[in-house]
C-alpha positions in Angstrom: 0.0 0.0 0.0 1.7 3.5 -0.5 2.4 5.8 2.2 1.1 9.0 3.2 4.3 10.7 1.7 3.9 9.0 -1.9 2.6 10.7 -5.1 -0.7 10.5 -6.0 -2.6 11.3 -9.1 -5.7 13.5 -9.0 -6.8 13.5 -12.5 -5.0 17.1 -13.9 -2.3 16.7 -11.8 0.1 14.8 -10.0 0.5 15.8 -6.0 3.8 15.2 -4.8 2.5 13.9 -1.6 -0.6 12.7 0.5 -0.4 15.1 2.8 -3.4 17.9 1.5 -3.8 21.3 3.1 -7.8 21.7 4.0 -9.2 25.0 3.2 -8.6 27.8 6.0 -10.7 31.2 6.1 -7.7 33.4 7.5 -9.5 37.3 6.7 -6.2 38.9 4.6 -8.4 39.8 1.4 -9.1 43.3 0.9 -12.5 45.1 1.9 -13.8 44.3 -1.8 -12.0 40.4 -1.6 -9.6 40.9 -3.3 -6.7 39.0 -2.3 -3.3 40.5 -1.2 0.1 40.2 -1.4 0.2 38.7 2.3 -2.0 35.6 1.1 0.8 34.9 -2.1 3.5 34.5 0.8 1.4 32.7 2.7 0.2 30.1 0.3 3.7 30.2 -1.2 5.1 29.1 2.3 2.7 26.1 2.3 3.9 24.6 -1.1 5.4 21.2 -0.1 1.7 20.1 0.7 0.8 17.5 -1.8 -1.8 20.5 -3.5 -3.2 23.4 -1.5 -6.9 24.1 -1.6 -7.8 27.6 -1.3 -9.7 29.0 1.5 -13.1 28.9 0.4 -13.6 31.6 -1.9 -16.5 33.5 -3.1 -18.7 33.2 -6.4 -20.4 36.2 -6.1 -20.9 39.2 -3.3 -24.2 37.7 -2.7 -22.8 34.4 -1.6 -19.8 35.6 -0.1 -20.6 36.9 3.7 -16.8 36.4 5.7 -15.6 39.7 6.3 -12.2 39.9 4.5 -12.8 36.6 2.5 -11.3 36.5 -0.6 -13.7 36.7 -4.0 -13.4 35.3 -7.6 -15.9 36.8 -9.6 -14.0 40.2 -10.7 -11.4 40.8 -13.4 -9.8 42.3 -10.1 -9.9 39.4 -8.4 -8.3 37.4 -10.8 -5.4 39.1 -11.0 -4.6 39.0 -7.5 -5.0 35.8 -7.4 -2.3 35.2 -10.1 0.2 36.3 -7.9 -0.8 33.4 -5.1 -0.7 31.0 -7.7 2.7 31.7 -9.2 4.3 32.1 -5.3 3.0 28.1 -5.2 3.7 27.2 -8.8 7.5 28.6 -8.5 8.0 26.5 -4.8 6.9 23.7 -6.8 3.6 23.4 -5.4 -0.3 22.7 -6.8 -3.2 24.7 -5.4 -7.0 24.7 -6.1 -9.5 27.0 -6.1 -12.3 26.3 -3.8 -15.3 28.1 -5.0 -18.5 28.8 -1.9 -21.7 29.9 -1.8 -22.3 30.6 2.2 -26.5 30.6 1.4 -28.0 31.6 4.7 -24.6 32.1 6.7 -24.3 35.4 4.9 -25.3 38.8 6.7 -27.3 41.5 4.9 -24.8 44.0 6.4 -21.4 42.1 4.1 -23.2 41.5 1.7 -26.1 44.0 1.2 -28.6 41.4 0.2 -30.7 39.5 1.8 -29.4 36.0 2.2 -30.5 33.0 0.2 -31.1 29.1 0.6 -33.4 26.5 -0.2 -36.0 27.6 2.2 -37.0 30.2 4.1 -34.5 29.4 7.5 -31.6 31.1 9.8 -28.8 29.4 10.8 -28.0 29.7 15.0 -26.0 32.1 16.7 -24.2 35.1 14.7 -22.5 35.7 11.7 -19.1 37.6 11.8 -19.7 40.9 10.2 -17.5 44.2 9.8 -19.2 45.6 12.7 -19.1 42.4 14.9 -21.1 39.7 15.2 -25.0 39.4 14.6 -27.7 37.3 14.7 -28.2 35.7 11.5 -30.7 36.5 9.5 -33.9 35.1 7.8 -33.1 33.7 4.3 -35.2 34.1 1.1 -36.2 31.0 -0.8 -34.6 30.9 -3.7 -36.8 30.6 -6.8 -36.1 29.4 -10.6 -34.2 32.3 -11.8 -31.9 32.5 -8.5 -31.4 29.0 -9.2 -30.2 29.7 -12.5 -28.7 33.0 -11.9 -26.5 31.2 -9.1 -25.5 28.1 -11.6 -24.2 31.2 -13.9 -22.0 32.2 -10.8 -20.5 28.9 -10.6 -19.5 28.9 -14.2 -18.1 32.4 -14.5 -16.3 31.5 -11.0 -14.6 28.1 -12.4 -13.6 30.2 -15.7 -11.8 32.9 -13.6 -10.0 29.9 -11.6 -7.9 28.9 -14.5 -7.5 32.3 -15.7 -5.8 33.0 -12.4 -3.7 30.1 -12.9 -5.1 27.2 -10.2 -4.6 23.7 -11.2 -8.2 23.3 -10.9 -11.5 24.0 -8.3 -13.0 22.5 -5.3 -16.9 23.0 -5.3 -17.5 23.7 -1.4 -20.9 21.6 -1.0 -19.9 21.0 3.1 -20.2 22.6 6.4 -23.4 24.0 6.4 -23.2 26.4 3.2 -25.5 26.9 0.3 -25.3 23.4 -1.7 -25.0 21.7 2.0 -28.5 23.5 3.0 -30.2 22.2 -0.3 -28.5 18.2 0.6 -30.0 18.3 4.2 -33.7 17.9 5.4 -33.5 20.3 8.2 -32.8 23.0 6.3 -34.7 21.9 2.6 -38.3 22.3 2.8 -39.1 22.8 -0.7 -41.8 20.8 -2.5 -40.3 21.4 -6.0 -38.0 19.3 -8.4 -35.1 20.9 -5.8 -36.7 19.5 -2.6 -38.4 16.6 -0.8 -36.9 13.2 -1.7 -33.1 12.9 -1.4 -32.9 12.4 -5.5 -34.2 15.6 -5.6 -32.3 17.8 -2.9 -28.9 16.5 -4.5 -29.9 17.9 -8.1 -28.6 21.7 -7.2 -25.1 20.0 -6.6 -25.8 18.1 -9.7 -25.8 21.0 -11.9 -23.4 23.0 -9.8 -21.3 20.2 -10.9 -22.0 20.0 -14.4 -21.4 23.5 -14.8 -18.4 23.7 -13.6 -16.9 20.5 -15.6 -18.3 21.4 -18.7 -15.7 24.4 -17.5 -12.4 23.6 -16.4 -12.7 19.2 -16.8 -13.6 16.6 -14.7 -10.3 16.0 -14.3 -9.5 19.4 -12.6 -12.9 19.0 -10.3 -13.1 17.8 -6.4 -16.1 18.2 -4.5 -15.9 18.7 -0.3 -19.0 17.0 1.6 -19.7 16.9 5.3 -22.0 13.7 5.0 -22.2 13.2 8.9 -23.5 15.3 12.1 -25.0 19.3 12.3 -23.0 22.2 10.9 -24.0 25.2 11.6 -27.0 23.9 12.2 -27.6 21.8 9.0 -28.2 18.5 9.7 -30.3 15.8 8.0 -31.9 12.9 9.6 -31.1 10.4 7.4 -27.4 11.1 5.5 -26.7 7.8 4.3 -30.0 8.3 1.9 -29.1 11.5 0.1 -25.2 11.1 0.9 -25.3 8.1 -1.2 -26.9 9.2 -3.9 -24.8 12.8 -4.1 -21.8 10.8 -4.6 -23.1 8.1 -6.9 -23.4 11.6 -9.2 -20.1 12.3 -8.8 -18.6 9.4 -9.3 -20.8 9.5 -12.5 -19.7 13.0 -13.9 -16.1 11.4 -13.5 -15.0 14.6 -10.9 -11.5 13.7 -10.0 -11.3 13.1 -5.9 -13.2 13.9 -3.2 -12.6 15.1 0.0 -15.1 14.2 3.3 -15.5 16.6 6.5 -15.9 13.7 9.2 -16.9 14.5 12.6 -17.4 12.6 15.6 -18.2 12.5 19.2 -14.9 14.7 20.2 -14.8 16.9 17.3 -13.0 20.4 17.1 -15.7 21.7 14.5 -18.9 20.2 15.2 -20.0 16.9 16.7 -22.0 14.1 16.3 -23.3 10.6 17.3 -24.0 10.1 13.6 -21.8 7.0 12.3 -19.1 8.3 9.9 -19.8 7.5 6.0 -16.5 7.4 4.7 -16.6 3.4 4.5 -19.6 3.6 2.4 -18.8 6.4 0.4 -15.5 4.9 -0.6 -17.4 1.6 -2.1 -19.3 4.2 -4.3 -16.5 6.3 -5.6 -13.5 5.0 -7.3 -11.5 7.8 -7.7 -9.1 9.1 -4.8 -10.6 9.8 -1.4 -9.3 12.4 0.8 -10.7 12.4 4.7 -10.6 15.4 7.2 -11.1 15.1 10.7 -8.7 16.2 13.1 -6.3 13.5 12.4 -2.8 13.0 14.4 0.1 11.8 12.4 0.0 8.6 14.2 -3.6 8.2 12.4 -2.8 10.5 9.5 -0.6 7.3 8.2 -2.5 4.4 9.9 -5.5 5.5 7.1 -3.6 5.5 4.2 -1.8 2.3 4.3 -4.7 0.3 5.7 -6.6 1.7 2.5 -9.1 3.6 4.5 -7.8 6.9 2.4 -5.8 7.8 -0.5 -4.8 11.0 1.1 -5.9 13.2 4.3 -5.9 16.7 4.9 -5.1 18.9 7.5 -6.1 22.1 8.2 -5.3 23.9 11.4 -1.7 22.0 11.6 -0.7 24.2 9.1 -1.9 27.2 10.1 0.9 27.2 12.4 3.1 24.6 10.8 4.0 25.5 7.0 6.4 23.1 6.6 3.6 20.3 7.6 4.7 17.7 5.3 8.2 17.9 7.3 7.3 17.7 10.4 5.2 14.8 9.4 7.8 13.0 7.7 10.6 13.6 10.3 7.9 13.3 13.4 8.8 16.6 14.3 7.4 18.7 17.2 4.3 20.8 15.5 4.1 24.4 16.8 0.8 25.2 18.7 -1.2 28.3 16.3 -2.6 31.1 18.7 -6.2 31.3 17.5 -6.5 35.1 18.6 -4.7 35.7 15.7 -6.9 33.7 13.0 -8.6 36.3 11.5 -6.6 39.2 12.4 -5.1 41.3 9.4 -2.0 41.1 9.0 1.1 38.8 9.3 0.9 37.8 12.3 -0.3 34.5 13.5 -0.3 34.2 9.6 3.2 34.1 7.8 5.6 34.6 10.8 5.7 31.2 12.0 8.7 29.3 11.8 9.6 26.4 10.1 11.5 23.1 11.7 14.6 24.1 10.4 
């Protein structure tokens, strides 16, 4: 069986290792998300990961609700973005662009819309906003032309990915966010061709799917789920009936790995008594699986030569780690992050941590 530090091929590409960095929201964009210099060290510094994906990135203002997230539906953003992809390309390095829709995590005051989702819902709690946090608001229910409208950001967002130079897109359809709210019952209550059985609440991803291969190719497409537990308060009673399904579709439109958000009872970002579906999903899909969930390096390499993954990513390891891979290989102390500094502009807590060496 290979190793976690093997090559592996993901369709487009060839990663020079198993070891995949997870998307991080880190805040560094610009007021009108459009990336900085900052993020091109930063990603730049994280190159020896087998291929970077982006922090999740925004399709359109409407969708895109972080304060400080990075966008990629302006000629603007684009060329920003050129410069992160060149700091990765010239350390030798492969990053994706991982395009997000937030749906009814976005706040009115970001965005200046009202947010959207399948059904008229708010998430709990509060949504980070310029002015601090808020309650989250009330969605609207998206109707036919949002639906279409929204399948047109997709496209136009997957275009501007290769024209800023990524080595292909990650459609975010996890953690709670807009193609996760139309998967789940709790947060679907439509009675249209988009809602009700679980055939029809995984057709949005369908076409968000489709869209984006007919774009940049299947083999330059992953897809993220989160097919266990609540996030953010989306949930769904039964995953392994629409779960199964979703990825039956993928696996179909040929999409080149995916990667699964696994929680469990001791979770650092949500948790669940819900069984993990990795095992099943992985007799559905043929292509590369890549699994998330806080995973030591003890563990990390346990799953891929028993088979259980082709790859795994971390994510907050190398917030404070950039030479992960490393430290992994060489079982290396990891440097503990400071999470004060996660979303706090500026270098620090963001490309002034030191590596092994």
């Amino acid at each position: 069986m290979p190793s976690l530090f093997d090559a592996i091929n993901l369709g487009g590409f060839t990663a020079k290792n198993r070891v995949i960095m997870a998307p991080l929201t880190r805040a560094r964009s610009q007021v009108d998300a459009v990336p900085t210099a900052l993020m091109a060290e930063y990603y730049g510094q994280r190159a020896t990961a087998g291929v970077i994906i982006s922090e999740a990135t925004g399709i359109s203002r409407e969708g895109l609700g972080w304060p400080n997230a990075p966008g990629i539906w302006s000629d603007e953003q684009v060329e920003a973005w050129k410069l992160v992809t060149e700091a990765v390309h010239q350390k030798g390095g492969k990053i994706v662009c991982q395009l997000w829709h937030m749906g009814r995590m976005v706040h009115s005051s970001v965005t200046g819309v009202q947010p959207v989702s399948p059904s008229a819902t708010a998430a709990p709690g509060e949504a980070h906003t310029y002015e601090g946090k808020k309650p989250y608001e009330v969605a609207r229910s998206v109707d036919a032309d949002d639906i279409a409208r929204i399948l047109n950001d997709y496209e136009r967002a997957a275009r501007n990915a290769l024209a800023a130079g990524f080595d292909g897109v990650q459609v975010h359809a996890a953690n709670g966010y807009l193609i996760d709210q139309f998967l789940r019952d709790s947060t679907n209550h439509r009675d249209d061709a988009y809602g009700g059985v679980p055939e029809n609440r995984v057709r949005f991803l369908r076409e968000v799917v489709e869209r984006v291969v007919a774009v940049v190719g299947a083999d330059r497409v992953s897809v993220r789920l989160s097919p266990n537990g609540d996030t953010q308060g989306c949930i769904d009673s039964n995953p392994e009936t629409v779960f199964v399904p979703a990825v039956e579709e993928l696996e179909r439109l040929g999409v080149a790995w995916l990667e699964l958000r696994e929680v469990g009872e001791n979770s650092t970002f949500g948790r669940t008594d819900q069984p993990k579906l990795s095992p099943v999903l992985r007799k559905v899909f043929t292509r590369p699986l890549v699994l998330n969930q806080d995973y030591t390096r003890e563990e990390a390499i346990a799953a891929v030569e028993d088979g259980i993954a082709d790859a795994i990513s971390f994510g907050r390891k190398f917030i404070s780690n950039p030479d992960l891979v490393l430290r992994l290989q060489k079982n290396l102390p990891l440097s503990e992050g400071d999470m004060a500094t996660w979303y706090r502009p500026g270098p620090e807590g963001y490309t002034d941590y030191l590596t092994a060496e």
